[in-house]
PABA-302698 format. One record per residue: residue number from 1; x, y, z of N, C-alpha, C in turn; residue in one letter. Coordinates in pm, 1 decimal, decimal comma. Example, Ala and Ser with C-alpha at 12.3 -4.5 7.8 and 13.67 -1.06 7.14 Angstrom:
BEGIN
<1; <1319,0; -569,0; 780,0>; <1230,0; -450,0; 780,0>; <1320,0; -330,0; 780,0>; 'A'>
<2; <1285,0; -225,0; 708,0>; <1367,0; -106,0; 714,0>; <1290,0; 3,0; 787,0>; 'S'>
END
This chain:
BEGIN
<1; <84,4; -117,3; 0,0>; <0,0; 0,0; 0,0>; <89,3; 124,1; 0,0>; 'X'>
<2; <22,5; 177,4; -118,3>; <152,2; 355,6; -119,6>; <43,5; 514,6; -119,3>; 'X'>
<3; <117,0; 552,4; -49,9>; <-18,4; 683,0; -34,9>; <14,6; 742,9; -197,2>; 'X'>
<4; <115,9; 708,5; -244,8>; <80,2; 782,8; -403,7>; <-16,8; 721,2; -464,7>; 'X'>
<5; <-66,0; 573,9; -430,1>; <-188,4; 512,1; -476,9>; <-303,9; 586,9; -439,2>; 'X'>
<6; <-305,9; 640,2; -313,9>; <-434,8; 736,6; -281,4>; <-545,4; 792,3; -359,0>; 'X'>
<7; <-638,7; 805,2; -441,1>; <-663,9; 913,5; -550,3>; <-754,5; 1048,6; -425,1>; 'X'>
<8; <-751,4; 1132,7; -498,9>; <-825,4; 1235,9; -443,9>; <-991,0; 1209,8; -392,1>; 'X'>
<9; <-996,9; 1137,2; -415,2>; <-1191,4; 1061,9; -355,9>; <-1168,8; 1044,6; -246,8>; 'X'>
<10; <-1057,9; 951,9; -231,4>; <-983,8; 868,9; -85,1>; <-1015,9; 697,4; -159,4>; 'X'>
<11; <-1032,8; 695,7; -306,4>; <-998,6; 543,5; -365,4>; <-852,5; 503,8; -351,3>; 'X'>
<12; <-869,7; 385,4; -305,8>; <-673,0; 346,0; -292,4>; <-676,9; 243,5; -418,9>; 'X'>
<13; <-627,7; 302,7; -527,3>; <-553,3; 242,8; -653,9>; <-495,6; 140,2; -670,0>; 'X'>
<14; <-449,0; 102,6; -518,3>; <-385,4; 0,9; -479,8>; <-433,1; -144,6; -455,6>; 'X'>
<15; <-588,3; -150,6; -458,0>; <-720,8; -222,5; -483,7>; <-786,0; -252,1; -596,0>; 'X'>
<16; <-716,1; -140,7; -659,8>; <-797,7; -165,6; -778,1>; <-764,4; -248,9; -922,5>; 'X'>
<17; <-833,4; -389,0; -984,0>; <-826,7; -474,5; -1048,0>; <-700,1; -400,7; -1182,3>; 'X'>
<18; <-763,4; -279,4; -1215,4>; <-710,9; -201,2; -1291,3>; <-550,3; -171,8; -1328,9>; 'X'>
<19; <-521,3; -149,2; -1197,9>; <-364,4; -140,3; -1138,1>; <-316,4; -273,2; -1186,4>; 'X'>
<20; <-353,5; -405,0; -1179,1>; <-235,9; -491,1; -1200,1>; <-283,6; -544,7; -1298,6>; 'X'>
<21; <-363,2; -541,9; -1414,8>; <-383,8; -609,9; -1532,8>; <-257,2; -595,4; -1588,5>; 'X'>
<22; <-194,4; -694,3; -1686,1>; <-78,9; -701,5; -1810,9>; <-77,0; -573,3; -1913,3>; 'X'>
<23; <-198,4; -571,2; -1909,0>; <-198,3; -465,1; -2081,2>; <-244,7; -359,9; -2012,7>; 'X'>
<24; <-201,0; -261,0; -2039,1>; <-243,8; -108,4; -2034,7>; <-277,5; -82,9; -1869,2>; 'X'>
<25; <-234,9; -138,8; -1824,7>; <-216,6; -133,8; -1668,7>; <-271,0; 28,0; -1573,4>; 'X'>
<26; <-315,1; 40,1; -1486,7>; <-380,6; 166,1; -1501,5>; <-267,8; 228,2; -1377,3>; 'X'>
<27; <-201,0; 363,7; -1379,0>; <-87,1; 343,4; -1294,7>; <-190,8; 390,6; -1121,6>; 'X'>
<28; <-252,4; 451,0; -1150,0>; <-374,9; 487,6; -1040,9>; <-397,1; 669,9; -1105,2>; 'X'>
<29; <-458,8; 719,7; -992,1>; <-510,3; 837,8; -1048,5>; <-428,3; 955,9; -997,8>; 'X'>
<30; <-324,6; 936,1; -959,1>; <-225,6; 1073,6; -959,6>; <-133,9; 1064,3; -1066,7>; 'X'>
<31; <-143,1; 980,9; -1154,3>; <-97,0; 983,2; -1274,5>; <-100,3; 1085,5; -1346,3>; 'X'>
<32; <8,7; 1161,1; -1402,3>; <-68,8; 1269,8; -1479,1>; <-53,1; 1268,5; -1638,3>; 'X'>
<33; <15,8; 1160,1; -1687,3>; <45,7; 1078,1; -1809,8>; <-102,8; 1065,5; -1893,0>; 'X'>
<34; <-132,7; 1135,9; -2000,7>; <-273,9; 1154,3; -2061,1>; <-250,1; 1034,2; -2176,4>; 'X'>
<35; <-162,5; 936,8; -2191,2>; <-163,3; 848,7; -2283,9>; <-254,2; 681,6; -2169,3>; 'X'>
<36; <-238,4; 759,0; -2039,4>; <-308,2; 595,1; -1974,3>; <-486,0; 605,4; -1958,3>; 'X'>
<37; <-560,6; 550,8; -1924,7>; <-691,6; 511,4; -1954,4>; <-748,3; 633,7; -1915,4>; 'X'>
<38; <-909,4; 634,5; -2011,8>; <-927,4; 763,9; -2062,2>; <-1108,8; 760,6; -1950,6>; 'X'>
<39; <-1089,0; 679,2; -1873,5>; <-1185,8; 645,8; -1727,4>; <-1123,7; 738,7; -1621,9>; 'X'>
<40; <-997,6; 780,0; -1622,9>; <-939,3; 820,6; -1531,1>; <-933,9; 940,4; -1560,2>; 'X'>
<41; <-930,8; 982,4; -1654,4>; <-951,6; 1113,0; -1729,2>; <-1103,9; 1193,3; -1777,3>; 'X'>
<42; <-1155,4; 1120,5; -1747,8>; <-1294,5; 1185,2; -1772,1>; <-1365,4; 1128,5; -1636,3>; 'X'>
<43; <-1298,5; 1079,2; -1517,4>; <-1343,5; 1090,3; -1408,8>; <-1375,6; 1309,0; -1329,3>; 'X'>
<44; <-1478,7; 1309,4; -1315,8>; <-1568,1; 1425,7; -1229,7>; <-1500,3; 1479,5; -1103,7>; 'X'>
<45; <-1429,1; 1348,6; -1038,7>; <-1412,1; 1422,4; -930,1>; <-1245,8; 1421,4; -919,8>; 'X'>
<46; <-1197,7; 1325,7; -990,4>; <-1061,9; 1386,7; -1078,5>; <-1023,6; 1489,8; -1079,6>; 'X'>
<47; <-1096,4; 1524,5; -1201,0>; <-1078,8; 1666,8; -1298,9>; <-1123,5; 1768,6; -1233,9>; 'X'>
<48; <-1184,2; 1774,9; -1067,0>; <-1237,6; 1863,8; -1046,8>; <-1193,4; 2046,2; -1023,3>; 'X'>
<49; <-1214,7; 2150,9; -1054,7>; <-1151,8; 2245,6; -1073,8>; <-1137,6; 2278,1; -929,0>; 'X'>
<50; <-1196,2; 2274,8; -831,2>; <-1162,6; 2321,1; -696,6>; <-1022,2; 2227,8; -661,4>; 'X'>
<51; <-1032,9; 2109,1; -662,6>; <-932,6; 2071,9; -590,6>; <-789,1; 2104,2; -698,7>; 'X'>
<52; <-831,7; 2105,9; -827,5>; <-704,2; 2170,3; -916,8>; <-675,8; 2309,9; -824,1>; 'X'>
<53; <-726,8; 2367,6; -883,3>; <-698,0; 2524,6; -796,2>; <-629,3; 2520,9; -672,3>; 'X'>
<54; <-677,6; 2455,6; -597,2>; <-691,6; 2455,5; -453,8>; <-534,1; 2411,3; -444,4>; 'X'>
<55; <-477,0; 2320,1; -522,7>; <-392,7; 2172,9; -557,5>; <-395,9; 2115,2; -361,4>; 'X'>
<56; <-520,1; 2074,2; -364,9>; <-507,0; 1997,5; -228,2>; <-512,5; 1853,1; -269,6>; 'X'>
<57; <-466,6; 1752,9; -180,5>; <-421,7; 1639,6; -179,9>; <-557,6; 1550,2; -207,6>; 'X'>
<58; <-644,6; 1582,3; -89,3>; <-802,4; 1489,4; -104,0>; <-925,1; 1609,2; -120,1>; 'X'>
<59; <-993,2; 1587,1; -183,6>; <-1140,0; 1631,1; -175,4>; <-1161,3; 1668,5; -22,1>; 'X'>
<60; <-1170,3; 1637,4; 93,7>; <-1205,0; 1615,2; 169,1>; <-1104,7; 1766,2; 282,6>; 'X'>
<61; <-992,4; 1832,5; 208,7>; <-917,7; 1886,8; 230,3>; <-967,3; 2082,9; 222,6>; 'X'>
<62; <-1049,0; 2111,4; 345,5>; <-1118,3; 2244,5; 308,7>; <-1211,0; 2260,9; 243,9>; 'X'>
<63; <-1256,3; 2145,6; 159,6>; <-1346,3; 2198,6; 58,1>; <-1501,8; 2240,5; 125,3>; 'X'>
<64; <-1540,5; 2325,5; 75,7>; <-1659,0; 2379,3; 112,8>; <-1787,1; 2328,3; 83,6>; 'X'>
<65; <-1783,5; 2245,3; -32,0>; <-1835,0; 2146,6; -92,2>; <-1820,0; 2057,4; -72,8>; 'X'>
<66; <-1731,8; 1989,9; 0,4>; <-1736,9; 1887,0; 60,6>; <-1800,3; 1771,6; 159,7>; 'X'>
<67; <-1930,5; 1680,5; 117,3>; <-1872,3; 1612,7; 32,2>; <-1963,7; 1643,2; -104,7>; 'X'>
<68; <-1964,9; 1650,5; -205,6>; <-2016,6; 1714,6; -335,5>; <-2125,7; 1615,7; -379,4>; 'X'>
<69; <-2214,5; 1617,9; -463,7>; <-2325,7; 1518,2; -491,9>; <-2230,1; 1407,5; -622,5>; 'X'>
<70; <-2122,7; 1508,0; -675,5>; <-2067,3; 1367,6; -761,1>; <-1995,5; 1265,4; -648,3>; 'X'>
<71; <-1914,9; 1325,7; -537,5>; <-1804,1; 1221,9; -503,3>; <-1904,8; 1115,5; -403,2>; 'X'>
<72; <-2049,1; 1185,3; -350,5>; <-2145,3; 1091,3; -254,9>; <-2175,3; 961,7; -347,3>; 'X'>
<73; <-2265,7; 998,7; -518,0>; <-2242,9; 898,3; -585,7>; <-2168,7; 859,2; -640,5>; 'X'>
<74; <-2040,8; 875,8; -636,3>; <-1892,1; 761,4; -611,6>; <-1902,9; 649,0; -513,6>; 'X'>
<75; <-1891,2; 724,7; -402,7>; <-1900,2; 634,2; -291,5>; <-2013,2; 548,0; -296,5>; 'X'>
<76; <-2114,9; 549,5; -327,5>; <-2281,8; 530,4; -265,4>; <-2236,2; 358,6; -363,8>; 'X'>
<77; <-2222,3; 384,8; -473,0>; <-2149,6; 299,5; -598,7>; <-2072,3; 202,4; -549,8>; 'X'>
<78; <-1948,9; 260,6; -493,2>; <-1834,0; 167,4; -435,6>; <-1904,3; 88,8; -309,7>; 'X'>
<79; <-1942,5; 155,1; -211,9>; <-2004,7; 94,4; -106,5>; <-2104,2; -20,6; -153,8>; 'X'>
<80; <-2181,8; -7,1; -214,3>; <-2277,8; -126,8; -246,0>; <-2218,9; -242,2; -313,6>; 'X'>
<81; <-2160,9; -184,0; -441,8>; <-2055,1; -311,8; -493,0>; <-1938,5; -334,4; -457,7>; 'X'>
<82; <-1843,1; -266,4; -408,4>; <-1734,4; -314,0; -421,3>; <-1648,8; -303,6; -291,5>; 'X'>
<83; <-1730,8; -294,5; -183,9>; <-1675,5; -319,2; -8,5>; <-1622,9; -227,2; 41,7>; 'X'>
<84; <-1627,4; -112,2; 7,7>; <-1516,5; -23,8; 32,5>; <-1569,3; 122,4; -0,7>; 'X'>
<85; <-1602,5; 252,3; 122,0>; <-1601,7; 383,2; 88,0>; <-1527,1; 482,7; 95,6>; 'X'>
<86; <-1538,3; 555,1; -22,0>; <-1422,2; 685,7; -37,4>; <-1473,9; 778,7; 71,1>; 'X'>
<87; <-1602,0; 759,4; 147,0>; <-1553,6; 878,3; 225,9>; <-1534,0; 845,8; 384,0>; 'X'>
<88; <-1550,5; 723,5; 402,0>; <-1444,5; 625,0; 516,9>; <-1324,2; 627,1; 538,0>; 'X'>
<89; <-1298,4; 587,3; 372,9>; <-1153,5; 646,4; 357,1>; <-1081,5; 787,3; 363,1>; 'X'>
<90; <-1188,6; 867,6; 344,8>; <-1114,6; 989,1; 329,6>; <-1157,7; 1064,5; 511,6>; 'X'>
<91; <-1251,7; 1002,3; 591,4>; <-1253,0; 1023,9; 677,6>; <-1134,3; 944,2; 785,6>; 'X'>
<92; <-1107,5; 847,9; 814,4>; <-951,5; 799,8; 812,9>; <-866,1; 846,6; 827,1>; 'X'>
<93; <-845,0; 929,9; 676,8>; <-705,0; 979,5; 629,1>; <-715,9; 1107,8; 777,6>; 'X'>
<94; <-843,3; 1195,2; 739,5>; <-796,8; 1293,3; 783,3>; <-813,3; 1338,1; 978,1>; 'X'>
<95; <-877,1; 1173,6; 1025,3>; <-848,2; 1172,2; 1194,9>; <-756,7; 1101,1; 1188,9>; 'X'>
<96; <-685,0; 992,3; 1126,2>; <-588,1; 924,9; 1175,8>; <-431,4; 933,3; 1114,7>; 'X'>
<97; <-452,1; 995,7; 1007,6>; <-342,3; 1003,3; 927,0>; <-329,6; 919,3; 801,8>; 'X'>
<98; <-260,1; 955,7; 679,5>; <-212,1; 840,8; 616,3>; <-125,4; 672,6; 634,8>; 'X'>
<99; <-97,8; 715,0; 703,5>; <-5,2; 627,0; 744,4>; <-44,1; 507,1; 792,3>; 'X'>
<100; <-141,0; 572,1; 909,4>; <-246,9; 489,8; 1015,3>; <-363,5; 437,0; 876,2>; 'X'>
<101; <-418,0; 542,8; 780,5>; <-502,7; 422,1; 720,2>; <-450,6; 331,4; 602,0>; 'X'>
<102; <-322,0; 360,6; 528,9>; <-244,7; 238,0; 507,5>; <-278,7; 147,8; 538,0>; 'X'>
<103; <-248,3; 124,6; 657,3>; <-178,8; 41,8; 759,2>; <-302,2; -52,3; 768,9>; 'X'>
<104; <-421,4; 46,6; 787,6>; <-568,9; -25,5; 772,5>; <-643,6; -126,0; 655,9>; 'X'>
<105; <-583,6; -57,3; 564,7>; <-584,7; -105,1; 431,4>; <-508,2; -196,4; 389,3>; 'X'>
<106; <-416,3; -249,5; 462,4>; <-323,2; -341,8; 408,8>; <-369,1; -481,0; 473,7>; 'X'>
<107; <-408,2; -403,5; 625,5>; <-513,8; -548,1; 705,8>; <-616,3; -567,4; 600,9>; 'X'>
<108; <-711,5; -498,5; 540,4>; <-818,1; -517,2; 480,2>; <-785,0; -609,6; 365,7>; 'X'>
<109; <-716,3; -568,2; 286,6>; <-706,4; -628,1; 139,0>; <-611,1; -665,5; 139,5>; 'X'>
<110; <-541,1; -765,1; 241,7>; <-435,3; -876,7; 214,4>; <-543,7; -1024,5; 198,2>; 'X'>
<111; <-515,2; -1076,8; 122,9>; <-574,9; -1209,6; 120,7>; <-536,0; -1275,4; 253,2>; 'X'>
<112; <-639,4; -1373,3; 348,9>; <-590,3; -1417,1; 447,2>; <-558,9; -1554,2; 400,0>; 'X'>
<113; <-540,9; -1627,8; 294,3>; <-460,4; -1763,3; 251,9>; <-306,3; -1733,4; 245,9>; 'X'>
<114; <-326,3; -1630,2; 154,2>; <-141,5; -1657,9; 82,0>; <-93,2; -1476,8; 64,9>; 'X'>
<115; <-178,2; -1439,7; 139,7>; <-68,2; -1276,0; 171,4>; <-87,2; -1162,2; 28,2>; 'X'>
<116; <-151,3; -1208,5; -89,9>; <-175,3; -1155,6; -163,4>; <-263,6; -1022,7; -168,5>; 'X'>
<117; <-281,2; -942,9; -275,4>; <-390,8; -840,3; -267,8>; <-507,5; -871,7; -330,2>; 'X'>
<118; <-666,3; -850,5; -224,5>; <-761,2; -851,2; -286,1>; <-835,1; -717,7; -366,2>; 'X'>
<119; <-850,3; -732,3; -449,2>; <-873,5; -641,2; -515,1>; <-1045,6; -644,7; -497,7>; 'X'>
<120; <-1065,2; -458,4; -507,8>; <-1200,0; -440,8; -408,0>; <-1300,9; -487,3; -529,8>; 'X'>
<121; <-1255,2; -461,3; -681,3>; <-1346,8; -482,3; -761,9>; <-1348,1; -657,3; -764,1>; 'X'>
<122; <-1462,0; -740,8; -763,2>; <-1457,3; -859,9; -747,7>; <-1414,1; -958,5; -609,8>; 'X'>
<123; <-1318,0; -862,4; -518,4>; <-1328,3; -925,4; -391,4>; <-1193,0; -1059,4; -379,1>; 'X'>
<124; <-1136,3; -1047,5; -514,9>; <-1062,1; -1197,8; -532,5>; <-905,6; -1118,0; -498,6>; 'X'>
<125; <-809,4; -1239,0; -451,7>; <-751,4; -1247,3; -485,6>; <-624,7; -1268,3; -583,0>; 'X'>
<126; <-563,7; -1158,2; -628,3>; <-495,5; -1163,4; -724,2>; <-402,0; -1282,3; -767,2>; 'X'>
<127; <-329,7; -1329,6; -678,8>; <-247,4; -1483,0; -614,5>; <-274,9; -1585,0; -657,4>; 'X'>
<128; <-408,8; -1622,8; -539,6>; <-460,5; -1739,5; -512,1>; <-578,7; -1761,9; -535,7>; 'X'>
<129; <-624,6; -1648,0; -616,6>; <-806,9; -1659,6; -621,4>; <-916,9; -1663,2; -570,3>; 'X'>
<130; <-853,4; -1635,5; -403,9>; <-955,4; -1656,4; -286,5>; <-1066,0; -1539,4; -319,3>; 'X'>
<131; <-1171,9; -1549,1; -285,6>; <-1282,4; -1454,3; -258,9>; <-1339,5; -1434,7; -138,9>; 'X'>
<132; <-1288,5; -1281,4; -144,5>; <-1282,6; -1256,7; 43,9>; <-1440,3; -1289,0; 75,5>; 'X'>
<133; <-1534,8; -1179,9; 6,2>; <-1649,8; -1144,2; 42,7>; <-1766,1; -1235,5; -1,1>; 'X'>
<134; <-1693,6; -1377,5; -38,8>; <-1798,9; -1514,2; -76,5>; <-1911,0; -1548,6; 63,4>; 'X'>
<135; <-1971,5; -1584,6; 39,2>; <-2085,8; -1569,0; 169,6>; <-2046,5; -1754,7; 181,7>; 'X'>
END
């Protein structure tokens, strides 16, 4: 887990299926390379002009708008499918530190078979194939 994986939502990149595919690999969203996937680039809360301006680290950082009706349905999205909210996360970051929710995140999405990363989209393990969130 690397806080440069962080994206500005409070998505950790570092989860995401995206990040470790073979082909066109997605590097996460502080990328600022306009030749990598064009999801990341026409992401809303990305591109957003306050936090450009602002150049603050998270959404969640002063904003007055905070939390905004795009980044709620981000989260609202992630939370239902894919185990995991950006504004959990971004609440986290900003009582406990980065460091401290790392640290949280690395308990979360280590596979408990073989130490691998589960990735939040699908729940599997990258490794071993385990599926955390199988009922």
């Amino acid at each position: 887990m690397k806080k440069e994986l962080i994206a500005p939502c409070g998505m950790n990149c570092g989860i995401c299926k995206y990040h470790y595919r073979e082909k066109n690999a997605c590097p996460g969203c502080r990328e600022l390379e306009k030749k990598m996937p064009t999801t990341r680039f026409n992401c809303i809360v990305r591109e957003c002009e306050i936090l450009k301006y602002r150049n603050w680290r998270y959404c969640s950082d002063k904003c007055n708008k905070y939390p905004c009706k795009r980044l709620k349905s981000l989260d609202k999205r992630y939370s239902t499918k894919y185990h995991m909210s950006m504004l959990e996360n971004l609440k986290v970051i900003n009582y406990k530190g980065i460091d401290a929710f790392l640290k949280i995140e690395k308990k979360k999405w280590t596979c408990p078979k073989c130490g691998g990363i589960v990735t939040c989209h699908g729940g599997t393990c990258l490794e071993c194939g385990f599926e955390k969130f199988k009922n």
